[in-house]
DOPALO-614973 format. One line per 3 residues: for each residue x, y, z of C-alpha. Coordinates in steps of 0.1 Angstrom, whole numbers, plus 5000, padded with zeros to 4 digits. Example, Ala and Ser with C-alpha at 12.3 -4.5 7.8 and 13.67 -1.06 7.14 Angstrom:
% DOPALO-614973
5123:4955:5078; 5137:4989:5071
END
This chain:
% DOPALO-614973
3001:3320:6931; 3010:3356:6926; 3012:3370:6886
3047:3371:6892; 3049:3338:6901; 3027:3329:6874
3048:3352:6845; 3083:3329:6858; 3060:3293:6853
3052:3305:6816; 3084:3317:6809; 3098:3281:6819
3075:3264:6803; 3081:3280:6774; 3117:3277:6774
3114:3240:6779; 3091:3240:6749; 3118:3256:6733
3148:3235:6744; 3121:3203:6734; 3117:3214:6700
3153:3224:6693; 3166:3187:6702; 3138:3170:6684
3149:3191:6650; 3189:3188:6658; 3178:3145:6665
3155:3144:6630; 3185:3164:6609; 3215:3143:6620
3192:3114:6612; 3187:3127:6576; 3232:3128:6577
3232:3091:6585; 3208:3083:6562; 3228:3103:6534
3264:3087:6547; 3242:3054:6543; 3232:3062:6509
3271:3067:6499; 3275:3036:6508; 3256:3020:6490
3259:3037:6459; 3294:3025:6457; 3282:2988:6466
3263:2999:6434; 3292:3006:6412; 3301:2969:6411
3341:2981:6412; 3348:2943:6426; 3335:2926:6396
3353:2956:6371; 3388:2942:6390; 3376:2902:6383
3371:2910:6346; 3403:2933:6345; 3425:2904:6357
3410:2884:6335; 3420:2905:6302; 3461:2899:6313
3469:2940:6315; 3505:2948:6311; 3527:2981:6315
3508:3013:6322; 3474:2997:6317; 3490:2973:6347
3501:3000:6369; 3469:3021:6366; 3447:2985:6376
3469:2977:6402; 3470:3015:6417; 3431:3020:6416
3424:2986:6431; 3448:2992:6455; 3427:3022:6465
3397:3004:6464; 3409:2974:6486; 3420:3002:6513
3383:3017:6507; 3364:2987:6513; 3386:2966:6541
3392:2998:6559; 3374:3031:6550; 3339:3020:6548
3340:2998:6582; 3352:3025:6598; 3324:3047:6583
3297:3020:6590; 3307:3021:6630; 3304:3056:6636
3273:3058:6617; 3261:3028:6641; 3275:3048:6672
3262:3083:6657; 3224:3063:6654; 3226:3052:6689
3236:3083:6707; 3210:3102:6687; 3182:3078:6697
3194:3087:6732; 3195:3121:6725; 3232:3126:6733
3234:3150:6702; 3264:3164:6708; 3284:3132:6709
3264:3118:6679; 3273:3152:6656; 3308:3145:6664
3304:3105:6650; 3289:3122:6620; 3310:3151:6608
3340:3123:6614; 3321:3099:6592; 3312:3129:6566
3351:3137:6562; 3361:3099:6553; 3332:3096:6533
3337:3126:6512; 3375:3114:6499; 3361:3080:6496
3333:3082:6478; 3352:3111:6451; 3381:3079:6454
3350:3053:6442; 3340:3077:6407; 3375:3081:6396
3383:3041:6406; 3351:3036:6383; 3360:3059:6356
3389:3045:6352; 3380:3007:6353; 3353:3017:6327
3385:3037:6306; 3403:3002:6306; 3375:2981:6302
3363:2997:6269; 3400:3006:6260; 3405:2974:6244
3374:2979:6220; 3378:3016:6213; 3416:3004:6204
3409:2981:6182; 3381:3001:6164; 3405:3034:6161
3432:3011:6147; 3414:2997:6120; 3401:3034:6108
3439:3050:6111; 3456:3019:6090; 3431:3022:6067
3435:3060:6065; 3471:3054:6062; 3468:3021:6034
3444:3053:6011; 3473:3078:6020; 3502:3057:6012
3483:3048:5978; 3480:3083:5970; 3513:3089:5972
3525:3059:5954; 3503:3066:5926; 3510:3106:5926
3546:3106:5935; 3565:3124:5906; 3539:3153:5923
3561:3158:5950; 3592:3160:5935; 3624:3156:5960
3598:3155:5991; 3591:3121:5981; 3617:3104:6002
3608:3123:6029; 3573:3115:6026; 3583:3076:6023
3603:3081:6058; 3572:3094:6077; 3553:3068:6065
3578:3039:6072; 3579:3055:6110; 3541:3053:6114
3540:3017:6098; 3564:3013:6128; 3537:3033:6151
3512:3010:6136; 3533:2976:6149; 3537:2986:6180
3502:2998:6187; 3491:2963:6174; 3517:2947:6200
3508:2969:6228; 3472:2958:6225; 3480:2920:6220
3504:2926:6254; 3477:2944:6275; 3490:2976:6272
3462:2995:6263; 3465:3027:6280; 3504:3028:6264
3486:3018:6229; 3460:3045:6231; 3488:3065:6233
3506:3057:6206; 3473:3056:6185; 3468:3093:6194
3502:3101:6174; 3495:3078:6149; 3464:3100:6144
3477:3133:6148; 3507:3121:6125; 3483:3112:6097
3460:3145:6106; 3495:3166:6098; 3502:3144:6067
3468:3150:6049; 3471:3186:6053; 3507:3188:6042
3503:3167:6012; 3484:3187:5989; 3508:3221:5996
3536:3195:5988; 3526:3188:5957; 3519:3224:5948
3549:3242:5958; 3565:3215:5939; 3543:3223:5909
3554:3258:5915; 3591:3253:5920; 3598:3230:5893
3572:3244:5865; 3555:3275:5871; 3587:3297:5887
3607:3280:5862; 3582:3290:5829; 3586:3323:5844
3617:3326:5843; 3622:3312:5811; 3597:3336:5793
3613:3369:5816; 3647:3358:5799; 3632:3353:5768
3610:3383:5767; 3640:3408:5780; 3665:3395:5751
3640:3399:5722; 3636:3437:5744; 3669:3445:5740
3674:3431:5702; 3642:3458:5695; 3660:3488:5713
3648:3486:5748; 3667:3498:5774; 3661:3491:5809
3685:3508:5838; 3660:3500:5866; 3674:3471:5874
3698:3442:5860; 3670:3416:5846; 3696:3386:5840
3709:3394:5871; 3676:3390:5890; 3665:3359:5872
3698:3346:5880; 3695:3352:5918; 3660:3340:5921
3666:3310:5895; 3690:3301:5932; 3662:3314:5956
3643:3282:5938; 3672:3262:5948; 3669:3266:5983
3633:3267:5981; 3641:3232:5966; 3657:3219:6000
3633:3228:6021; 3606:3211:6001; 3632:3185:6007
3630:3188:6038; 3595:3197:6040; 3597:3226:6064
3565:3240:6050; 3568:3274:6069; 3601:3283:6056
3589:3271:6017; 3559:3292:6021; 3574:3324:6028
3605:3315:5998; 3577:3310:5974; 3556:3341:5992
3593:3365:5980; 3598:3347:5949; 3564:3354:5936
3568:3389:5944; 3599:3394:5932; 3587:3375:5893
3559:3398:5895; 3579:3434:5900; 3602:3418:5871
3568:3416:5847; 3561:3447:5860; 3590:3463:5851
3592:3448:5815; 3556:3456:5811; 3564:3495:5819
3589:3494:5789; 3567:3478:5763; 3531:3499:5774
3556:3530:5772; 3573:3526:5736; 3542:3530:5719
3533:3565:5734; 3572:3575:5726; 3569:3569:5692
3530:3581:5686; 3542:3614:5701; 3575:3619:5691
3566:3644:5661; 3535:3660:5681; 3559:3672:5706
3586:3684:5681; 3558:3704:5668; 3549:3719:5701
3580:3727:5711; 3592:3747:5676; 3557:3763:5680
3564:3775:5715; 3605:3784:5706; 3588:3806:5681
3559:3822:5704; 3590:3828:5731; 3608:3843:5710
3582:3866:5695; 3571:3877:5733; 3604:3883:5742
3606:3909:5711; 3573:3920:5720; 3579:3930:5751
3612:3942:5744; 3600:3964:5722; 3571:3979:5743
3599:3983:5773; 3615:4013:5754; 3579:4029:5754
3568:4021:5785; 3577:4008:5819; 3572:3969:5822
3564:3970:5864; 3560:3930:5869; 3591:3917:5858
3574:3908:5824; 3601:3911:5800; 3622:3891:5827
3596:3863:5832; 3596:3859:5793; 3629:3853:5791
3629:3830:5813; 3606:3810:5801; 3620:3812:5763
3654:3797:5781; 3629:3767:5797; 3613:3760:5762
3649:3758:5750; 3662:3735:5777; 3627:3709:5768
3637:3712:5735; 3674:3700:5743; 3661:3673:5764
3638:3663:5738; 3665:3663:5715; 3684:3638:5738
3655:3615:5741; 3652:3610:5707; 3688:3604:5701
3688:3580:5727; 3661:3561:5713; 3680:3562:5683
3708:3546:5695; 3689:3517:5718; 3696:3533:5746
3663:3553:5754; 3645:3540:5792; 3606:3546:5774
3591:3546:5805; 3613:3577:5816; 3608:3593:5782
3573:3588:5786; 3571:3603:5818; 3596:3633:5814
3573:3640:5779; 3540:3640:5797; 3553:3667:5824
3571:3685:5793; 3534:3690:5776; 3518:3700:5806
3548:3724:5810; 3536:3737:5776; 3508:3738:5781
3511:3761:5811; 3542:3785:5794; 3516:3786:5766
3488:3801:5787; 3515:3827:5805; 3525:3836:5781
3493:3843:5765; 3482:3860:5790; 3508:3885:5792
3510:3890:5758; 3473:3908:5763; 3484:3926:5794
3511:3947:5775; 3483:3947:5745; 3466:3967:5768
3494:3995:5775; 3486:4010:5740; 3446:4016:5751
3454:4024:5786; 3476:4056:5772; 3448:4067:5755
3423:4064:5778; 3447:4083:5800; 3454:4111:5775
3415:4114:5770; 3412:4115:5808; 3439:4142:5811
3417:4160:5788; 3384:4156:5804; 3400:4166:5836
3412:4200:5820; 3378:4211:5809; 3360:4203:5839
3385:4222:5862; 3382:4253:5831; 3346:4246:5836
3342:4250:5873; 3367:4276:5874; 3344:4295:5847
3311:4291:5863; 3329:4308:5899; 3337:4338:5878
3298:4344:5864; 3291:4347:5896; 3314:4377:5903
3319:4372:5934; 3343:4390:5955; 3363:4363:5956
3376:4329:5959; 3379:4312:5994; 3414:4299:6000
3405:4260:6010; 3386:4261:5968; 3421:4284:5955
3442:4253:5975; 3419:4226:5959; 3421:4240:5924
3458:4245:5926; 3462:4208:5937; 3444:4194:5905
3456:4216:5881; 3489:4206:5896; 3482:4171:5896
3467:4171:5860; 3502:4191:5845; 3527:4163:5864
3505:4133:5844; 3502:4149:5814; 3540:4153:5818
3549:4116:5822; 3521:4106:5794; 3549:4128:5773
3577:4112:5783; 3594:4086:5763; 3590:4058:5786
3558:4056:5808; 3548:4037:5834; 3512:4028:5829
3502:4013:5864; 3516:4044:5884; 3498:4067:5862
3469:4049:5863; 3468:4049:5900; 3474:4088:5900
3442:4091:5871; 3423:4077:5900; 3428:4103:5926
3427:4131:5900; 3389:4122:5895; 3385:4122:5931
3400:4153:5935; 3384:4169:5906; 3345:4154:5921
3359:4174:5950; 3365:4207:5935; 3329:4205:5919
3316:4199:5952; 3339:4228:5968; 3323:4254:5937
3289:4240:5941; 3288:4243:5980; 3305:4281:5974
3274:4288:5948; 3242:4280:5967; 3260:4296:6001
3272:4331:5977; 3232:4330:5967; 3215:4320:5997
3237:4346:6018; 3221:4377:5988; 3185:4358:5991
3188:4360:6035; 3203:4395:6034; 3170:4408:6013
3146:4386:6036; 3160:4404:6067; 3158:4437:6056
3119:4434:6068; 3138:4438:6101; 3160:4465:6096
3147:4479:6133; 3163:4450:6150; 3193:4454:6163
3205:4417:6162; 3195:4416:6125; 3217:4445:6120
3247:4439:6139; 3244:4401:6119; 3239:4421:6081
3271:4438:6088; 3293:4407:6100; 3277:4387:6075
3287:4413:6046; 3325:4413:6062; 3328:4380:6059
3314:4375:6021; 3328:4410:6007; 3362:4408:6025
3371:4368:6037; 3349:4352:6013; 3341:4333:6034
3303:4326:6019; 3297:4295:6044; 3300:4315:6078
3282:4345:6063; 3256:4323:6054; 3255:4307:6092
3258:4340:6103; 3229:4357:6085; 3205:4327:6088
3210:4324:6124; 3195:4358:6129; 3170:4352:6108
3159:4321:6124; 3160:4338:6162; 3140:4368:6146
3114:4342:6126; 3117:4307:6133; 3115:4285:6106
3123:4312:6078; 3156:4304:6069; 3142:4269:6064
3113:4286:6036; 3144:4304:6023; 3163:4276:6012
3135:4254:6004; 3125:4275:5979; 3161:4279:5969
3170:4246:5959; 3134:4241:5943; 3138:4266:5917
3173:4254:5911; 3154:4219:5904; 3133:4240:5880
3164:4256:5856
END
């Protein structure tokens, strides 16, 4: 046999292998699915469902618990005398064809006996779950009958014994529980008949009827408590309270009191019916508004009665402040009058004071009202009270204006000396600088210095004018005191600068005489005596001079001043 030959046997013999082992898992699995299907079987030959239907018949069912027996066993019969035979053979065919290895034949018995098995095995637990449900339904009846009657024999003697409690809810109460004493018979009869899925049912109401009561009760009897004795207390004492106001002079425009008792004295009223009624929703939300609106109405007496007692403990304490304050307006105002005709009042002072004189007057009125109001019965304390608390802050703030600028115009008086003593100063310094240029003797005065001087002396004449005058203003001239001693540090520095450049120019022009044979010294001697003797122009001739000097001897212009400026330190 060639390899070929021999590679082609293999290869078949494998695939035969293959094939063998294939069929012999397919035969072992579909063996396991009978086996399963089996089991099905016999678990609901387990569930006993033909001796459940022996003992149901026995018990005399009637109405739904009748129709639900006889629809389950129904389903079961068709199960049992049709389903499961039908099963049985294909799993007897299925067995057969897979001993003989016709697997594909036997799958197909199988899957059909896997879909009728499904729906009747799922058929089977809900047949037993509900043979169980009626079985026990008798029992579980019974035993949840004798708890809600005796829940409702401990109700109905609660209400019996706390009935004036509930007020007109009473009869309605009495209704609901004549219609479950009614529930009560025919869940009883129901049971007796056979009916016990129908009786379940009606012991489920029974129950949830109860629940409702036990949990309504209790808010019955306290919205009655509330309806019939608290609101009406409230009322009672609102009334009460608001006449003995009004016979002590209390005056309320807020709102109509008797008015609003009266419309919520009805608000109780149709609480009333639907405790009546009990609609427990609707009462709750009534009593949630009336409570509120009882409450704003001690709120607003309550206002009233704290506010009296600040009216009348401050009553003469803010007469007091006010004839204080009429007085200390009316003194500023004359104050300030009087300083206008001397000098010029630039921030509306005298204005502003009267102004606020006319508001101390127009407190005062309203003050004056108040009282006389309360004096007649007819003053609202709470609005006294607040209008008098704004009216002393008010005070107090005109009070601290007013101080303040009553020391702002003190101030005029000091400032127009200061400024005359300034104007003063001024003139001797400028006479001062102007007299130290003229010991020098100098050729003359540079123009910029003569434009400078002119300028203060200038400035200093026009203030010393308006301090002469017979109204002044105080701020303006202050302002133009300001850039006088600028100007006036300016001309010192102007005369100081002409000074050291008249005498370093003399102090160069002798150093560079030690090189009167140089030409460019020369030629600079001459320039620089133009410009100081002729322009006086002593800064250039001093630039002039010591650049030469500096070109002919480095660094001895530099000595020059140096030494300069340290003897000046010395005197």
């Amino acid at each position: 046999m060639s390899p070929t030959q021999s590679i082609i046997v293999v290869i078949a013999v494998l695939l035969i292998l293959i094939v063998v082992a294939l069929m012999l898992y397919i035969n072992r699995r579909q063996l396991r699915e009978i086996l399963e299907l089996d089991d099905l079987i016999t678990k609901i030959e387990k569930m006993h469902l033909q001796q459940d239907i022996d003992r149901l018949n026995k018990m005399d069912l009637a109405g739904e618990s009748l129709t639900t027996l006889t629809t389950w066993r129904k389903s079961y019969q068709e199960a049992t005398s049709k389903k499961i035979p039908q099963v049985q053979k294909l799993l007897e065919q299925a067995a057969d064809e897979n001993v003989h290895y016709r697997l594909l034949k036997s799958h197909q018995n199988i899957k059909q006996a896997q879909a009728i098995m499904k729906q009747t095995f799922d058929d089977a637990k809900n047949t037993k779950d509900v043979f169980t449900e009626l079985l026990e339904s008798n029992r579980e009846n019974q035993v949840q009958y004798e708890a809600l009657i005796k829940i409702y024999h401990q109700l109905r003697k609660n209400v019996l014994a706390d009935s004036f409690d509930y007020g007109t809810a009473l009869d309605q109460i009495e209704n609901n529980l004549s219609s479950l004493e009614n529930d009560f018979t025919e869940a009883k009869n129901l049971s007796s008949q056979g009916d016990q899925v129908e009786a379940k049912r009606i012991l489920s109401k029974i129950k949830a009827t109860l629940t409702t009561l036990q949990e309504e009760l209790p808010e019955l009897k306290e919205s009655r408590h509330e309806l019939d004795s608290v609101f009406q207390d409230q009322l009672r004492e609102l009334s009460d309270s608001y006449k003995k106001m009004m016979a002590n002079k209390y005056y309320i425009t807020e709102i109509d009191i008797l008015d609003k008792i009266k419309e919520i004295r009805d608000q109780v009223t149709e609480a009333g019916q639907f405790l009546t009624e009990l609609k427990l929703l609707e009462l709750s939300k009534y009593i949630k508004e009336i409570k509120q609106e009882i409450a704003s109405l001690y709120d607003v007496l309550a206002k009233e009665y704290k506010a009296r007692p600040f009216v009348e403990e401050n009553q003469d304490k803010i007469q007091r402040l006010l004839s204080r304050e009429q007085v200390e307006s009316k003194n500023l105002v004359a104050k300030l009058r009087h300083i206008d005709e001397s000098y010029e009042l630039t921030h509306g002072e005298l204005a502003k004071s009267r102004q606020l004189e006319q508001e101390v007057n127009d407190m005062n009125r309203q003050y004056t009202v108040d009282t006389q109001n309360v004096a007649d019965g007819k003053g609202v304390y709470s609005e006294i009270k607040d209008s008098w608390l704004a009216m002393l802050e008010r005070l107090r703030e005109i009070g601290e204006q007013q101080k303040q600028m009553s020391e702002d115009v003190d101030g005029l008086y000091d400032s127009e000396n200061v400024a005359n003593d300034s104007i003063n100063r001024f003139k001797q310094e400028v006479s001062l600088v102007y007299r130290r240029l003229e010991r020098k003797k100098l050729p003359g005065n540079p123009d910029t210095f003569v434009q400078m001087y002119t300028l203060v002396i200038n400035e200093i004449g026009h203030v010393a004018k308006e301090l002469s005058e017979v109204r002044i203003n105080m701020e303006k001239i202050s302002n133009e005191l300001i850039q006088i001693s600028d100007d006036v540090e300016r001309l010192k520095r102007e005369a100081d600068d002409i000074i050291n450049s008249a005498d370093l120019v003399e102090l160069t022009l002798q150093y560079s005489n030690k090189y009167s044979d140089n030409d460019a010294i020369k030629r600079a001697q001459k320039k620089t005596m133009q410009l100081y003797s002729q322009d006086f122009n002593y800064k250039e001739a001093l630039d002039t001079i010591a650049t030469a000097i500096e070109k002919a001897e480095p660094g001895s212009y530099q000595r020059l001043e140096n030494l300069y400026y340290s003897d000046k330190k010395v005197e």
